[in-house]
N, C-alpha and C positions, 0 to 999 in steps of 0.2 A: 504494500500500500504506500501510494504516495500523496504527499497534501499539495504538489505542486503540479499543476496542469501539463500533459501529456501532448497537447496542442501545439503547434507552434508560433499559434496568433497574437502568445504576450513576450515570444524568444524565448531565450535561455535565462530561465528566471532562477537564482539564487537567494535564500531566506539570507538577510540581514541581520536583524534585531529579531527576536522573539520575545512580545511583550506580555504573553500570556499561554501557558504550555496545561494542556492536562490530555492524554493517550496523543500526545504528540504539539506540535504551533495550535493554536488556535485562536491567537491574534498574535501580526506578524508583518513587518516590512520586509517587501522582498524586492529585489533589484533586478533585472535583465542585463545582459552584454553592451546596451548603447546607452544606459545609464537611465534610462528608465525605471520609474520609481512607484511601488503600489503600497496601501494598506489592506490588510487581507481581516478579514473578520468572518470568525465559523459563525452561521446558521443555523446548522442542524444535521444531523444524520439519522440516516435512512437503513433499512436491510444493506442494501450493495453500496452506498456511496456517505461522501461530506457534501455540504454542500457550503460555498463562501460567498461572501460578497466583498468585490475586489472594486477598487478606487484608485484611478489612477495619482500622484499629487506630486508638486511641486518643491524642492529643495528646502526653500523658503518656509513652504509652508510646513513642513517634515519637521521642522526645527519649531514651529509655535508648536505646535502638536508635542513634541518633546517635551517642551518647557513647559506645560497645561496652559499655552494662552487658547488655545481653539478646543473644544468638544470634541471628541473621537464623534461622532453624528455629524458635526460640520462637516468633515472630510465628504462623507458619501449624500448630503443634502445638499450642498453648497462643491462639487467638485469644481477641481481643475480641468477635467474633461468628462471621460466617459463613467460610468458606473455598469461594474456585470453581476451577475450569478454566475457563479461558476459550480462547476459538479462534477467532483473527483471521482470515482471508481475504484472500489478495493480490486475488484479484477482491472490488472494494470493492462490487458489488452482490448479496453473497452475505451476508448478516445473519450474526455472530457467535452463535456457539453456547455456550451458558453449563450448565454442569453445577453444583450444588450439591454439595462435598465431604464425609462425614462424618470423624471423625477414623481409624478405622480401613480408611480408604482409599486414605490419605498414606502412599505406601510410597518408600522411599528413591530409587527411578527418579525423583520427580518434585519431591522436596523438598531442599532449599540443603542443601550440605554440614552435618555435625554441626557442624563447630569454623569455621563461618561468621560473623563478626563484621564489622562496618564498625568497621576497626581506626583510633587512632590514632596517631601516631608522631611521631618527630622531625622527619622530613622530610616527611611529609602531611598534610594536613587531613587527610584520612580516608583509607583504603584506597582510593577509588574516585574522587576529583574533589580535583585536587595541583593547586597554585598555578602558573602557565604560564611560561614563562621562555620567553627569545629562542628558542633553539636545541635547548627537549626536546621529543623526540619519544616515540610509542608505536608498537614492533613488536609484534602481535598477531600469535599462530602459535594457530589453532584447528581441532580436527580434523573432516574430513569428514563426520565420522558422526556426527551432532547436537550433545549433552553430553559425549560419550566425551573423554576429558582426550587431547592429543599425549605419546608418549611423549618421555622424558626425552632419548634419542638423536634423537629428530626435529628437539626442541627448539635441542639443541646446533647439529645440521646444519644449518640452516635458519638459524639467528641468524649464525651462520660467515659462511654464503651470503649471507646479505643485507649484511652486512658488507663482503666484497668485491666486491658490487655496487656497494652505496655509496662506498664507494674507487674505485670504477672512474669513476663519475660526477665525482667531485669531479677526480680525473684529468682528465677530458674537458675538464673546466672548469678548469683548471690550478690547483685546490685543493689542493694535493699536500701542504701542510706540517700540515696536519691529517688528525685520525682520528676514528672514530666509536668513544665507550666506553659501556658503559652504565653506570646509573647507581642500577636497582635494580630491582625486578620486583613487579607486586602483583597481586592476587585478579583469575582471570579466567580463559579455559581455558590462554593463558599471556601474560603482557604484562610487555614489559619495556622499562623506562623508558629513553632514551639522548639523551647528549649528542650530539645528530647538526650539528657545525659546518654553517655555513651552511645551511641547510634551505631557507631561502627560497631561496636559486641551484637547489639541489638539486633539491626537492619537486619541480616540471615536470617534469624528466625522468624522473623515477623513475615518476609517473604516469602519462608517455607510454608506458614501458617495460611497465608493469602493466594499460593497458589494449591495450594492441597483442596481447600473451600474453593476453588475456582476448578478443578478438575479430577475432584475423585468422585466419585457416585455416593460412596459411602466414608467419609469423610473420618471416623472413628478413629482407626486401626494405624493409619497413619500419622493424626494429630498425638494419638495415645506413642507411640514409636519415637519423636521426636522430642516427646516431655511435654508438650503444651499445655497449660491449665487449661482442659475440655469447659469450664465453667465459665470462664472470662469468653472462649470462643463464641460459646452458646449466647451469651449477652449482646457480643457484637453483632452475631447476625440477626439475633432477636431484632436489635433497633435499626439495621439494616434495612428487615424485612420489610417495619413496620413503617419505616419514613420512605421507602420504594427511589433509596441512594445505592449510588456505587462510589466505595470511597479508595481513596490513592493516597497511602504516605512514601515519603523518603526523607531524603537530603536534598534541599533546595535544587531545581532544574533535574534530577536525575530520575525522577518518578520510577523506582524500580519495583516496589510493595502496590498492588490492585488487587482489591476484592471488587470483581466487578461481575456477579453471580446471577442469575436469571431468575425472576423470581419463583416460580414452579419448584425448580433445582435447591432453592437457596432454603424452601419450605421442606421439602421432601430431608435434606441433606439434618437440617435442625430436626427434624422429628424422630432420624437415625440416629443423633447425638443424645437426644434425650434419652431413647429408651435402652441406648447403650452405657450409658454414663452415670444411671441411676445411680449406684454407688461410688462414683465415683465425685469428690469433693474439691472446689475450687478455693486455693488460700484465701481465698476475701473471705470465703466462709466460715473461715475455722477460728472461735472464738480466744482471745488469750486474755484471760481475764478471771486468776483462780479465785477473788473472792465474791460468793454472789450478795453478799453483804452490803457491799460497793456497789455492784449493779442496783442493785434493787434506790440503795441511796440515789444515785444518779437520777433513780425516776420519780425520785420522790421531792428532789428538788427543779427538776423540770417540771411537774405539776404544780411548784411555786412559783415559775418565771423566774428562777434564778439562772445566774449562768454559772456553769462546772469549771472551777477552778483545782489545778492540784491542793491545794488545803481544804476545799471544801469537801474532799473524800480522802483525804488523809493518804496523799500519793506523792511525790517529788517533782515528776514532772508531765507535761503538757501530753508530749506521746504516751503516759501511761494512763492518762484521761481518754485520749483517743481508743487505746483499748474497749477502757470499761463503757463510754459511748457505744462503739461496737456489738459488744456483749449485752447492751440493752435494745439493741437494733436486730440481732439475731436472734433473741427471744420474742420479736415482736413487741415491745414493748416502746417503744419509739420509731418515730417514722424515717422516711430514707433522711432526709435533711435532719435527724436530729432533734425534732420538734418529738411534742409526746402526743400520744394516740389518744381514742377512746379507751382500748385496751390500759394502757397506761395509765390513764384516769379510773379504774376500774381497779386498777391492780394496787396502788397506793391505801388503797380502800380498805384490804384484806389486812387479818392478821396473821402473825410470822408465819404458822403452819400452814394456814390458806396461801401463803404465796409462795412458801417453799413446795407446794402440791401445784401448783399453776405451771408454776417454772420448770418442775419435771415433766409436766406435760406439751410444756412451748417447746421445751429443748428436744424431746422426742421427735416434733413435726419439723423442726428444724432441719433445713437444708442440712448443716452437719452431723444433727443427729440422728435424722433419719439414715443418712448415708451407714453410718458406723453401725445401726440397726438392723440394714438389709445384709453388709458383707458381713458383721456377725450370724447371721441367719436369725434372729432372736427377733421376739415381738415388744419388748418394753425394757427401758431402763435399766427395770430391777435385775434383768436376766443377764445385761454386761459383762465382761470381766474388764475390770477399770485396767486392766494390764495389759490388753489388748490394743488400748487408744494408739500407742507409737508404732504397731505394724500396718492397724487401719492408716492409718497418715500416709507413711512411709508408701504402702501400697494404694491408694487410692486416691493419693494428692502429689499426684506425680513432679507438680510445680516445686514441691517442698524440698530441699535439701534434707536427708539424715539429721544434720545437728539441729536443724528449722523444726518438723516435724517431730525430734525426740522434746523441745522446747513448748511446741504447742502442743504436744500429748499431755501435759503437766494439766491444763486447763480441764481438758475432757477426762480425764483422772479424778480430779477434785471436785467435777460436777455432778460426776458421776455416784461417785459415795456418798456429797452432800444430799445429793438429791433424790436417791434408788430408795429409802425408806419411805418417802413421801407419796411414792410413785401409786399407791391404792388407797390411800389415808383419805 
């Protein structure tokens, strides 16, 4: 496949600048042999082809456009000459198809946003080609159905998801003291810039990840082979599904990471994950928080509108707040953000043995402790052997290291004994 016309009607055209890249240019100066000059802007794509619209423009004018004095929309409302469609061919022996445009035929479906500028700022040469640094990356989240923008909720879900993906990986790799933040977002259908630590460790797996979800039928067998936390995977394509994106990360300009799955395939493939994966437990899930003392505090002082400071649970510091947060999150007991429930409103209510009987029954339906339920073969709590929690890990949370796993069996150990008498009470 080529994104440059097969034709001979615009020469021998050479890409310049590439001011905007996602599966290849898709806004883009190109130049021919006698110095002829065009801006090229994608469309849309089709089963066989891209389809552009090509503007011829003037040296002069190349340079306001650079600098944001002109509208990338001036260019092809306002030309220097002529305006085309052009329509590439993934079959390269299929001749490019060129339409000559007049002006009242440029209708908003096929022409750059009105307030479209190649912006500059403080932190970019331009809107579209920023200076590369060790560790930025670009997540691209763009939606199925050609031009149509991803909505603002897919956006969120998706950046979340791939987030603790990437946490999951660097996990794998015992990265753990670092995180992935972004850094800022620029013109695109959405791209957003991020400090992604170590990228090079990273970037392999994540590719491996992205092309496994892109071409195995049965996705398991080999995401399980590699180490992937199957649980971060299932999330990402959940919100995949659910906002109908195909998303692209790398290293700025190099887009080598695409998930870009069909949705049939991408339904079919999560439904083989799930029922393969039932015991199988993803480290966001596995709680490390051995007093439920503390948890239960946590929620008792979120039903006051306080805010959890380490003194106000009797902890040192911020990350072992983060924990017991967590540990109230995967009992249900607080909502994704933190905030408290009805549950939680409900739960503060009970006294001690009432709540320590809740909690063995939240913890059972719990994503991790249902897991350790099913691969014990056992129907409740009380039937555990708490001494089992670091092989289930070890085996079933394949993201975890040995010393990660032997450290978070401590948790499921302690909840386990806490909470196994209460379990019929």
């Amino acid at each position: 496949m080529s994104v440059l016309p097969n034709s001979p009607y615009f020469g021998n055209l050479e890409i310049s600048h590439i001011y905007e890249y996602y599966d290849g240019p898709r806004l883009f100066h190109a130049v021919n042999g006698a110095g002829n000059s065009y801006i090229v802007f994608w469309i849309d794509t089709d089963d066989v082809s891209d389809i552009w619209l090509y503007s011829s423009i003037r040296q002069e004018r190349l340079v306001l456009l650079n600098d944001s004095k002109i509208k990338l929309r001036d260019v092809y409302v306002y030309p220097d000459d002529l305006v085309f469609q052009v329509r590439t061919f993934f079959d390269l022996d299929r001749i490019t198809e060129i339409q000559a445009l007049s002006p009242n035929t440029l209708s908003d479906e096929i022409l750059p946003p009105g307030d479209f500028f190649i912006e500059k700022s403080e932190n970019l040469s331009d809107t579209f080609v920023v200076p590369s640094t060790e560790n930025v990356s670009e997540l691209y989240i763009r939606s199925m159905k050609g031009r149509k923008k991803p909505s603002l909720s897919a956006v969120a879900k998706v950046s979340d998801a791939f987030s603790l993906l990437y946490k999951s990986v660097m996990k794998q790799l015992d990265l753990n003291h670092k995180v992935i933040v972004p850094l800022d977002a620029r013109t695109g259908s959405f791209i957003l810039r991020l400090n992604s630590p170590n990228i090079k460790e990273c970037m392999p797996l994540v590719t491996d990840i992205f092309k496994i979800l892109n071409q195995e039928e049965n996705p398991f067998p080999a995401l399980q082979q590699i180490g992937a936390d199957i649980g971060a995977v299932e999330n990402l394509l959940e919100e995949v599904i659910d906002g109908k994106v195909k998303v692209q990360f790398s290293k700025e300009g190099v887009f080598e990471a695409e998930l870009n799955i069909a949705q049939e395939k991408a339904v079919s493939s999560l439904a083989l994950l799930k029922e393969q994966s039932s015991s199988i437990i993803s480290s966001s899930l596995v709680p490390q928080a051995n007093d439920l003392s503390k948890v239960f505090k946590v929620v008792e002082l979120k039903s006051k509108g306080e805010f959890i400071t380490p003194n106000s649970i009797d902890l040192t510091t911020d990350r072992q707040v983060a924990y017991y947060l967590h540990a109230a999150r995967s009992l249900g007991l607080l909502s994704k953000n933190n905030s408290i429930n009805s549950v939680g409103y409900q739960f503060v209510e009970l006294d001690e043995k009432q709540k320590m009987n809740i909690a063995a029954i939240r913890f059972e339906s719990s994503d991790c402790g249902w897991a350790w339920l099913k691969w014990s073969n056992k129907s409740t709590l009380a039937e555990l052997d708490p001494d089992s929690a670091t092989d289930f890990l070890i085996e079933q949370c394949p993201s975890l290291s040995k010393d990660t796993a032997e450290r978070r069996a401590k948790t499921l150990k302690k909840w386990q004994k806490d909470l196994a008498e209460f379990r019929f009470s």
